[in-house]
N, C-alpha and C positions, 0 to 999 in steps of 0.2 A: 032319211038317214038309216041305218043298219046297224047291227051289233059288230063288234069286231070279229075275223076268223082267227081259228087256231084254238092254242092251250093253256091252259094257265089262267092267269088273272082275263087274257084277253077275251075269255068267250063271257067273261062277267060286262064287259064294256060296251057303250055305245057308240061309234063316233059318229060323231055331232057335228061336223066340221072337219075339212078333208087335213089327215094329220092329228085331230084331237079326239078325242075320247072319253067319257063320262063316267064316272065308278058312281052308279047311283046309290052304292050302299054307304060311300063318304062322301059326297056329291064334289069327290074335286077330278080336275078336268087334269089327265095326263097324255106322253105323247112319246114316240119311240124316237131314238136319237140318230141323228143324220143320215142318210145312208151316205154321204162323203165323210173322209177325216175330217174332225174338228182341229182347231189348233191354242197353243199354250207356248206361252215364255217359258222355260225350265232353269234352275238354278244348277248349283256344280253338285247338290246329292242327287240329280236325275229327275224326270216326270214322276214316277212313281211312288216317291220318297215326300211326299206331305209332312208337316209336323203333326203329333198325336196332342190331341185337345183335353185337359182335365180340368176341374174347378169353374170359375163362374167366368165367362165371357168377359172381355175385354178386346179393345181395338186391335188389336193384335192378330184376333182371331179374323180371317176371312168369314164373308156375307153368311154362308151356311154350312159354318163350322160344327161341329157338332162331337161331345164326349163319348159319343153312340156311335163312331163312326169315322173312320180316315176319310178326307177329302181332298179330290182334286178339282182345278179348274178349268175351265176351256172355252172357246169361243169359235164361232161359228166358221171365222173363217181369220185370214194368219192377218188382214188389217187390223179385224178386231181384238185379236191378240196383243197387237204390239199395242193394240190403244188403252187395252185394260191392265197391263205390264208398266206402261211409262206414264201411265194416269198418279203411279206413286211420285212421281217426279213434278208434279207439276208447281209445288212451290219447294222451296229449303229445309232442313229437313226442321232446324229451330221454329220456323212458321209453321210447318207442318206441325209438331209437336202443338205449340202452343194456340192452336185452332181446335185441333182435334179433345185438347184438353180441358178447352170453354166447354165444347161442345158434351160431352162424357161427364163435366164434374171432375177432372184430374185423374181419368182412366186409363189414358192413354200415355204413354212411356216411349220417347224416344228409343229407337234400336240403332250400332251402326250401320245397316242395312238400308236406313231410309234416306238415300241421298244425303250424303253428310259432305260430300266432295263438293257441292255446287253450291256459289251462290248467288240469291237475287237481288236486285235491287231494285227501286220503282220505277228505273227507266231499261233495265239490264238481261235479255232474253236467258235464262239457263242453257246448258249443252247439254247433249248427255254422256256422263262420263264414260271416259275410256273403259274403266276397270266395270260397267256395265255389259260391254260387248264384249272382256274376260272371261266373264261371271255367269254370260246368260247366251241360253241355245232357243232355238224357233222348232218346236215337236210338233210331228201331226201325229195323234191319235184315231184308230178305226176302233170307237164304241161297238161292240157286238150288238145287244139288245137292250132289253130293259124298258120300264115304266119311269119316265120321269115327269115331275107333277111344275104344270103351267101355271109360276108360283102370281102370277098379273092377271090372271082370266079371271072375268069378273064370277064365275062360278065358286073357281074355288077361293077366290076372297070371302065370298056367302059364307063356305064352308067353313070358313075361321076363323067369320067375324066373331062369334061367339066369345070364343077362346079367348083369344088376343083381346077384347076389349075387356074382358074378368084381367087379362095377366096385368095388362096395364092402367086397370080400373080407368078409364075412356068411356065414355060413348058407342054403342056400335055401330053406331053412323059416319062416325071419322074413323074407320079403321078402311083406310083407299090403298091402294099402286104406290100412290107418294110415299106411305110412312112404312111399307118393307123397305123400300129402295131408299130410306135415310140410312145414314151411318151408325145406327142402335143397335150393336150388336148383342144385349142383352134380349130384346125383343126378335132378330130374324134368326140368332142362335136357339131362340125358343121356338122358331116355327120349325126348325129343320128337326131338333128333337121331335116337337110331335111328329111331323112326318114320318119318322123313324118307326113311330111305333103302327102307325097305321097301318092296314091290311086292306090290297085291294083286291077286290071278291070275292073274299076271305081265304086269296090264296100267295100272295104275293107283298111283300112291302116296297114302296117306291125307290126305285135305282138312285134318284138323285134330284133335282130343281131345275127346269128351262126358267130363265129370265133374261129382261133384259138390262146391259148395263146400267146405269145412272149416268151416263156420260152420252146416251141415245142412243139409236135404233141396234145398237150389238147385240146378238143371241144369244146366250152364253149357257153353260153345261155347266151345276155342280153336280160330281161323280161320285156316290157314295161306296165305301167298303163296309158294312156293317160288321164292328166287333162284338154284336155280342155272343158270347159264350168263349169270344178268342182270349186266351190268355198269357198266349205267349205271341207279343206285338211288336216282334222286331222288326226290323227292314225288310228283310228277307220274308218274313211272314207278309208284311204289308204289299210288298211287290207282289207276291204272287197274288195273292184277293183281285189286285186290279190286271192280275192280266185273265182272269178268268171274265173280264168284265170287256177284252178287246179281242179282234178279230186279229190283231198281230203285234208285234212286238210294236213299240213306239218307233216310230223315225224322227231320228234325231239329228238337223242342221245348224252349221256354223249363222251367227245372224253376220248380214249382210249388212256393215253401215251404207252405202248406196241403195236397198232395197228401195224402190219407190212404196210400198208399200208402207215400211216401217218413216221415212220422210215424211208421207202421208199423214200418218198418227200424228207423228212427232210436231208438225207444222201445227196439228189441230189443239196440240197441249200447251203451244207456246214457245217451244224448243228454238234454239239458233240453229238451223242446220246447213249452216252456209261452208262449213269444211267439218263433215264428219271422216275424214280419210284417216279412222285410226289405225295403229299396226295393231295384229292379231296376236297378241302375247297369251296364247292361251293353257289356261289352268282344264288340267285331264277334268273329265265329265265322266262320274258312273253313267253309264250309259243303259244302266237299269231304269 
């Protein structure tokens, strides 16, 4: 293997494996983001437009949410998008609540947001609702560059078993793949914070997190903006951070209920998709 070319943190790097790379000063293994678009569901405030994170984690928050930082999501390619988009759909939203709530200790709070139009029953497949293909657009994003850290490699698990098993007084032995990739947002919200403050080759902090889904082999991109020092975090401010982090403005399309792709997912969640011919009553999209 070789050290990586170029400037920056890269000339500090090894890579070890075609695609990854080794910061031997943190020992975690990072990697440069696609050279195709990735892709994301978007809601009607735009791609770019993430909620801002403060106070302590809660299910609310996405995987590698962070107070340190706007995040966006993304997935490797537009199947795995609609799979990590309508994965919220997969049971009601009262079931959903009331699982998610065993699970947290009563941390989790119903939104109307979370499929509240559908419901299930023990014989009775969900659709997905109309006011979903109102509400929601299929973006491809072109990431420019960036270090983002290979949050499953078992390198840089190494790197944090430490940490994580002091934060969640554990064992360092049971800190695996399995228990980032549970739904403890208190714990992967703390890994994203450290990563935040890490420096890789003492010149660079990491862009974001390659993982993969909890629902199988998906790729997926959290994209970080780092605020600190920003103090004025408006929209406007937030959108631009991430467009210094793309090679182009996002592309932004109507979703298709026919896409075989999006069918695809849908079929794998459990969905009826035996007449999705809805009409397209659609609500304007910042298009930022």
């Amino acid at each position: 293997m070789h050290s990586s070319e170029g400037h920056g943190a890269s000339e500090h790097l090894e890579e070890i494996a075609e695609g990854a790379f080794k910061c031997h000063q943190t020992g975690l293994i990072v990697r440069r983001p696609p050279v195709a678009p990735v892709w994301k569901v978007s809601g009607e405030f735009g791609p770019l437009n993430p909620p801002l994170r403060e106070g302590e984690p809660t299910l609310k928050w996405s995987r590698f949410d962070s107070s340190f930082a706007a995040t966006i999501y993304a997935a490797e390619d537009k199947w795995g998008a609609y799979h990590e988009a309508l994965s919220y759909a997969e049971r009601s939203n009262e079931d959903l609540a009331h699982t998610l709530a065993s699970i947290t200790g009563g941390m989790f709070h119903a939104s109307e947001d979370r499929w509240s139009e559908q419901t299930v029953g023990p014989s009775t497949k969900p659709k997905i609702p109309q006011s979903w293909f109102e509400r929601k657009w299929i973006v491809e994003l072109d990431i420019e560059s960036g270090w983002y850290v290979d949050i499953c490699h078992p390198d840089t698990i190494g790197a944090l078993r430490r940490r994580i098993s002091e934060f969640l007084g554990i064992e360092a032995r049971d800190v695996d793949c399995a228990l980032l990739m549970q739904p403890n947002r208190r714990l992967t919200c703390f890994v994203a914070d450290s990563l935040l403050h890490e420096t890789l080759g003492n010149v660079e902090t990491p862009s974001g997190v390659y993982y993969t889904s909890r629902h199988g082999r998906i790729a997926c991109w959290a994209i970080w903006a780092p605020l600190f020092g920003v103090s004025n975090r408006t929209a406007d401010v937030i959108k631009d951070l991430f467009r210094g982090k793309l090679r182009r403005d996002p592309v932004i399309n109507e979703i298709d209920p026919g896409d075989p792709e999006l069918l695809h997912a849908a079929r794998n969640l459990g969905f009826d998709v035996a007449d999705v011919t809805y009409a397209r009553a659609r609500k304007s999209l910042n298009p930022d």
